[in-house]
C-alpha positions as a Markdown table, in Angstrom:
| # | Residue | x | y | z |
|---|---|---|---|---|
| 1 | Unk | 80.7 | 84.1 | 27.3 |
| 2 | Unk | 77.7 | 86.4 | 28.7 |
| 3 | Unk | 76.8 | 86.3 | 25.1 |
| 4 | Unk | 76.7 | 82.9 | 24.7 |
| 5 | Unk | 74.2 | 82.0 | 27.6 |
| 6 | Unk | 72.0 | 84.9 | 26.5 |
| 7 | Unk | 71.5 | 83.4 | 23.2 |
| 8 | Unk | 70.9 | 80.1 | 24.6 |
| 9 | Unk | 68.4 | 81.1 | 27.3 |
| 10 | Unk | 66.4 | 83.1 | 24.1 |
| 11 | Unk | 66.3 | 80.1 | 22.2 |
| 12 | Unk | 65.1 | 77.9 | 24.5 |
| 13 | Unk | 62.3 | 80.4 | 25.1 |
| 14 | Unk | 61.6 | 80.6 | 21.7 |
| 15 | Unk | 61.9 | 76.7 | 20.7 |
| 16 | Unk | 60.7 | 74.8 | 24.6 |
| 17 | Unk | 61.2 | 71.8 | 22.8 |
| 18 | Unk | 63.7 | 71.8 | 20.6 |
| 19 | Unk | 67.6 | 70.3 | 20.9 |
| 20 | Unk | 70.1 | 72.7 | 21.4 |
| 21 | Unk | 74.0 | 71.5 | 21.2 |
| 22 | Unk | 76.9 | 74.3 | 21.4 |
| 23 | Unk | 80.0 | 72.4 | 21.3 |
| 24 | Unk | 83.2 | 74.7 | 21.7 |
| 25 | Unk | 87.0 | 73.5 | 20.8 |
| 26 | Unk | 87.9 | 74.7 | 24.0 |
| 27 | Unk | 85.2 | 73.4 | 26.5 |
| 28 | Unk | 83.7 | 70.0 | 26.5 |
| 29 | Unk | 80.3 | 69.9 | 24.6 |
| 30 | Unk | 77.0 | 71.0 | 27.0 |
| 31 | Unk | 74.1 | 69.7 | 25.7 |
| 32 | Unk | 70.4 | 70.7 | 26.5 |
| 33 | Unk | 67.9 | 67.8 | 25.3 |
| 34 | Unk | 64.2 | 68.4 | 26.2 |
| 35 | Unk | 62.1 | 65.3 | 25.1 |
| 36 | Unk | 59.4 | 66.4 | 22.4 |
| 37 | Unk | 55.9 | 64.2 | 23.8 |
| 38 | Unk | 54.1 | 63.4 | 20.9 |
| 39 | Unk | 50.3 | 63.8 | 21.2 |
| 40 | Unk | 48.1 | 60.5 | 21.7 |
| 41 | Unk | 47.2 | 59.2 | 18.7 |
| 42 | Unk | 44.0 | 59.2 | 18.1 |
| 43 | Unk | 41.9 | 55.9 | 16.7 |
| 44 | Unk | 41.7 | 56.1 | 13.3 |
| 45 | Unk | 38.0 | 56.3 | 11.8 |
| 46 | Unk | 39.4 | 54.6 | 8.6 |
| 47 | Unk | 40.2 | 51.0 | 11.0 |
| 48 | Unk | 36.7 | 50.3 | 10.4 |
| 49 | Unk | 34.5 | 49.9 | 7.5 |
| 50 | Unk | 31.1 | 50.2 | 9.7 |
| 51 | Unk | 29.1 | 53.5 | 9.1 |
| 52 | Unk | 27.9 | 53.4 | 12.9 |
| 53 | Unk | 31.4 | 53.3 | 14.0 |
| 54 | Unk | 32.4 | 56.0 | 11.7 |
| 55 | Unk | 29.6 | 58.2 | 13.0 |
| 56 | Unk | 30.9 | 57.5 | 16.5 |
| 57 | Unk | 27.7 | 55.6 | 17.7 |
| 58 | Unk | 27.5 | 53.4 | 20.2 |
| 59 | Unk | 27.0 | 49.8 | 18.9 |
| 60 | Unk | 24.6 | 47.4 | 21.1 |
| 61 | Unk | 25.6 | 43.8 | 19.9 |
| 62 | Unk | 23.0 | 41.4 | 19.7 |
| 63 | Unk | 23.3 | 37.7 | 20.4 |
| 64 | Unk | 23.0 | 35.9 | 17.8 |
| 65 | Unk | 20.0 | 33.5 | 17.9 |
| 66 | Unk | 19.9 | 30.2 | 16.7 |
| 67 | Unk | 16.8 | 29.4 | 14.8 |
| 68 | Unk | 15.1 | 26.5 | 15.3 |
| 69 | Unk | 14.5 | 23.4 | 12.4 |
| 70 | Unk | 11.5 | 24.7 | 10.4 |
| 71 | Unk | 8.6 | 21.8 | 11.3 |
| 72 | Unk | 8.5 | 19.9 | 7.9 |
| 73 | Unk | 4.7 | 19.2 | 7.1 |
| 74 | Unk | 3.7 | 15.6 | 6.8 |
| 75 | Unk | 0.0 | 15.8 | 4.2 |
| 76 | Unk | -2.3 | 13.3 | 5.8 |
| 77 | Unk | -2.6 | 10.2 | 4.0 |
| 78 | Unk | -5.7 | 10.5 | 1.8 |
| 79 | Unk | -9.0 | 8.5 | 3.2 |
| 80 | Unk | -9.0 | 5.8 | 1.2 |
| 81 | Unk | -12.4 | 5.3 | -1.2 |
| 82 | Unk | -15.0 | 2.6 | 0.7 |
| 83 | Unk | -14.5 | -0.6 | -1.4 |
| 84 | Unk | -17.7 | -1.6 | -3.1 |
| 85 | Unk | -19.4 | -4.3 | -1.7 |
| 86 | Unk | -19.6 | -7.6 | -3.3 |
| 87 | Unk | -23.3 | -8.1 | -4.4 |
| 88 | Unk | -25.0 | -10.8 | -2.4 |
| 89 | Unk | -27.3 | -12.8 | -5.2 |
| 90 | Unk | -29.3 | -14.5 | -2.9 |
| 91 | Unk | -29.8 | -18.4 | -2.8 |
| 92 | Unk | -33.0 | -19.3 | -4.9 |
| 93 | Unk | -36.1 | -21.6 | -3.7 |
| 94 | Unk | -35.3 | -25.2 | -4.8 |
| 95 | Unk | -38.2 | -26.0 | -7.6 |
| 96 | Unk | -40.8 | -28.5 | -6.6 |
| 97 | Unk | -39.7 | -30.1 | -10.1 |
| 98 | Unk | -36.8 | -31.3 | -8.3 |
| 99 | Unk | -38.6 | -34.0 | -6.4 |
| 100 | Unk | -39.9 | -35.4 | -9.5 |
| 101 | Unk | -36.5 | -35.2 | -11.0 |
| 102 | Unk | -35.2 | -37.2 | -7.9 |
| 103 | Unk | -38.0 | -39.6 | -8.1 |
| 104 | Unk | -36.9 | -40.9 | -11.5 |
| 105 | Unk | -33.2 | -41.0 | -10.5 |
| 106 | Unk | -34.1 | -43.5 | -7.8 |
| 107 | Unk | -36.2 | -45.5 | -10.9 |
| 108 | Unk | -32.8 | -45.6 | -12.8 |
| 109 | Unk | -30.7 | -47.3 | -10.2 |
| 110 | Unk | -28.8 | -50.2 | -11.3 |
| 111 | Unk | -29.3 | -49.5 | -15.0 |
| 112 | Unk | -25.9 | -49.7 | -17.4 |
| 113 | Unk | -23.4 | -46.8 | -17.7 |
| 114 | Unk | -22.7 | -46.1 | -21.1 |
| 115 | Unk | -20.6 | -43.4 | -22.4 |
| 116 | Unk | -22.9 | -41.2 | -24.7 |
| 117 | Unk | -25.9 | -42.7 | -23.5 |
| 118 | Unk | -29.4 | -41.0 | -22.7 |
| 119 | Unk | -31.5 | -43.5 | -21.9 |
| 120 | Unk | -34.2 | -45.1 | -21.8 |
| 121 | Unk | -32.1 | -48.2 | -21.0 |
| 122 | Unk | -28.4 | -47.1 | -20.7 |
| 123 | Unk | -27.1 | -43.7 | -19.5 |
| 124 | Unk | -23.8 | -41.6 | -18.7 |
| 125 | Unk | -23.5 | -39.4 | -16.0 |
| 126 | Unk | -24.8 | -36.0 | -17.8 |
| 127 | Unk | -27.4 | -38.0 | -20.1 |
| 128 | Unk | -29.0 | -39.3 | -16.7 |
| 129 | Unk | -29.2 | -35.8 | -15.5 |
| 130 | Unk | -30.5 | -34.7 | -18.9 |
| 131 | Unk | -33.4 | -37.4 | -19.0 |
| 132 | Unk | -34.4 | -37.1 | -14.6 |
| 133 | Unk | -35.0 | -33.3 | -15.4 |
| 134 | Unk | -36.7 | -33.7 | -18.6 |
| 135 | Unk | -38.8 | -36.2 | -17.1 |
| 136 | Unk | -41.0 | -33.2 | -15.4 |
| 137 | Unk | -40.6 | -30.6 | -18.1 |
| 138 | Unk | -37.1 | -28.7 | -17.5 |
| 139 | Unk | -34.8 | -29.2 | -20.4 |
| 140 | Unk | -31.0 | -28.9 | -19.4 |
| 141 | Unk | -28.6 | -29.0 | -21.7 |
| 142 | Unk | -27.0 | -32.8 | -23.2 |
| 143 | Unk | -23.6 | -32.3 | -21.2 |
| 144 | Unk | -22.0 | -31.6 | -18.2 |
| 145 | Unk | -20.3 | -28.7 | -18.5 |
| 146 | Unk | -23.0 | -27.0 | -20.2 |
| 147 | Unk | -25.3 | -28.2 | -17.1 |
| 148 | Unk | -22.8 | -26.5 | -14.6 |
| 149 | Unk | -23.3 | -23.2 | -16.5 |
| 150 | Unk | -27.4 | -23.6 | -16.7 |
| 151 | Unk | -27.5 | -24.0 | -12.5 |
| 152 | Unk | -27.1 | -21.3 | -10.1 |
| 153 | Unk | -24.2 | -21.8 | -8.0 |
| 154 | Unk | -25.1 | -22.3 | -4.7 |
| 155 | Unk | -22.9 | -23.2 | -1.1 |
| 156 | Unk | -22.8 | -26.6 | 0.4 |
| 157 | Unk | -25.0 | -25.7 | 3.6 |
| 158 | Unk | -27.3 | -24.9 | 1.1 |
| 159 | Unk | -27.6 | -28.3 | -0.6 |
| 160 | Unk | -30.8 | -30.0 | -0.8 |
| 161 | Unk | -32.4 | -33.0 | -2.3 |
| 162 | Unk | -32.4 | -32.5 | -6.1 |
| 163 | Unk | -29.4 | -30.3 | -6.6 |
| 164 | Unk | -26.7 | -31.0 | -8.7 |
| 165 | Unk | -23.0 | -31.5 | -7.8 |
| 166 | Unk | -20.3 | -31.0 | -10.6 |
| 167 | Unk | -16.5 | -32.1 | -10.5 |
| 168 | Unk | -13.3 | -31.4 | -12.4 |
| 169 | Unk | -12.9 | -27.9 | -14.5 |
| 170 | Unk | -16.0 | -26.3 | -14.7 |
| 171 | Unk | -18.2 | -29.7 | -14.3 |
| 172 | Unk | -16.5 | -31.0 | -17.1 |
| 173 | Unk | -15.4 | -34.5 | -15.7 |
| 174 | Unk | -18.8 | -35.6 | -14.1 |
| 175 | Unk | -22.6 | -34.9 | -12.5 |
| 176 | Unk | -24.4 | -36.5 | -9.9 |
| 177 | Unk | -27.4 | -35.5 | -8.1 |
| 178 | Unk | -27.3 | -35.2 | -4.2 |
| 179 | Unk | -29.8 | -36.9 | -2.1 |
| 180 | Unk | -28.5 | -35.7 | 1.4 |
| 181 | Unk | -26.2 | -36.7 | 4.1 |
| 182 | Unk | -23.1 | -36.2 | 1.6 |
| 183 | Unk | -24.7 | -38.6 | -0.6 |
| 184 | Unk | -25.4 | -38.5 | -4.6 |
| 185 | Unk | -27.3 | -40.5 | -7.2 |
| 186 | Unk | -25.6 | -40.9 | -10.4 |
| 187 | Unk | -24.4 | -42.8 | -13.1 |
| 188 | Unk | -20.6 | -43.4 | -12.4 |
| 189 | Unk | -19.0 | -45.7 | -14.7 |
| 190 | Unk | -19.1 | -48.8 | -16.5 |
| 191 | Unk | -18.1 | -50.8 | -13.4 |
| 192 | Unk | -20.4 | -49.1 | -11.3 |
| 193 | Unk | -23.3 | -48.4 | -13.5 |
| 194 | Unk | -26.3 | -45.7 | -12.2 |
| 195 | Unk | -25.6 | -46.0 | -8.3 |
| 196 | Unk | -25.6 | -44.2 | -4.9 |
| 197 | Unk | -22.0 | -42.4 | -4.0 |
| 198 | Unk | -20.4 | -41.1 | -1.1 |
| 199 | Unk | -19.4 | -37.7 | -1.6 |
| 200 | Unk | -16.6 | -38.6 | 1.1 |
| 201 | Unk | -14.4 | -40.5 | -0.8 |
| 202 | Unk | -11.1 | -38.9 | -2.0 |
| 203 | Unk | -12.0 | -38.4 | -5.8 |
| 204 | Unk | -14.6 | -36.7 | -5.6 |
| 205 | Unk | -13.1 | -34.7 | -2.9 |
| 206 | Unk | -10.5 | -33.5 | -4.8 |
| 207 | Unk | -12.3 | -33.2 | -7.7 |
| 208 | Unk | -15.4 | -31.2 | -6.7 |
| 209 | Unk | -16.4 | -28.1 | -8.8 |
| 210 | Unk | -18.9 | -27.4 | -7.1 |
| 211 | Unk | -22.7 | -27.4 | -6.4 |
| 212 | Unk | -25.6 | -26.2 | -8.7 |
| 213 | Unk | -29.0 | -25.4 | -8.2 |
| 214 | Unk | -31.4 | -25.5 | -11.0 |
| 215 | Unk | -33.6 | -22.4 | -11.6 |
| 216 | Unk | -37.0 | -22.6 | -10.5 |
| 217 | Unk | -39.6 | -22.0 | -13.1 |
| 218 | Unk | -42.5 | -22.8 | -11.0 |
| 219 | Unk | -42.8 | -19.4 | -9.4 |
């Protein structure tokens, strides 16, 4: 029995934490049990992927910033090029001619309207025109369109005696000569004859072309 114990008591200072069980058929079994502490594991370098952790640094994290909506860059609208300006062409002299041609419209009052006629006796609207102006040396063309094309277009507040007043497209329908205060000589139509007409009255209102000056060649 000595024996026994002495071999136990060496084992147990050769193996502190090892499990010894002697079980005897004679005596119930004694068991000595000493609890084996495992050491504390350690944290495995492998967990992580990051060199800096692997090389046991200490890691500051940084916050994240949020950065703001780049500015987008509106160009400037480019300065637009100065439109040209309109050339004024400046409103020329009424011709002393223009008197005379006046004076010879007034002769002609009362005389026929004729269509096609140029006078001496009979006239039409652009033949009377034709004849006052050729009467003191300014040749005009024979017809009324053509006449609105020969004059220089001019505005009604510059209207004077002697200037010429065309209706329908392009002066094509009729001619008249004004004589002021929204009045014209001219030869109007075969009920009318070569008379005085008021510029106020609704066809020639809505028919007005426009006015005419023609170019002075004494200056």
């Amino acid at each position: 029995m000595r024996r026994k114990l002495l071999a136990a008591s060496l084992l147990s200072a050769v193996l502190p934490f090892g499990v010894i069980t002697h079980t005897s058929a004679k005596e119930p079994a004694h068991s000595i049990t000493t609890v084996i502490k495992s050491p504390k594991p350690t944290p495995s370098v492998q967990a992580t992927k990051d060199p800096a952790i692997k090389a046991g640094k200490k890691i500051n994290a940084k916050p994240i910033s949020k950065k703001a909506p780049a500015k987008q860059t509106v160009n400037p609208s480019p300065t637009p090029l100065p439109s040209a300006t309109p050339e004024v062409v400046p409103v020329p002299p009424i011709t002393q001619y223009a008197f005379g041609a006046l004076k010879f419209m007034r002769a002609s009052l009362g005389k026929p309207y004729v269509l096609g006629g140029v006078g001496p006796d009979v006239y039409d609207c652009s033949g009377l025109i034709q004849a006052a102006w050729q009467a003191v040396g300014v040749t005009l063309p024979r017809i009324s369109g053509q006449q609105f094309q020969a004059t220089v277009r001019i505005q009604y507040e510059d209207l004077q005696p002697g200037d010429l007043v065309f209706f329908g497209p392009s002066g094509a329908k009729h001619v008249g000569m004004y004589i002021g205060n929204d009045k014209m000589l001219d030869a109007a139509n075969p009920r009318r004859d070569v008379t005085i007409s008021d510029l106020t009255q609704d066809w020639y209102k809505k028919n007005l072309a426009g006015y005419g000056r023609v170019p002075a060649t004494d200056i």
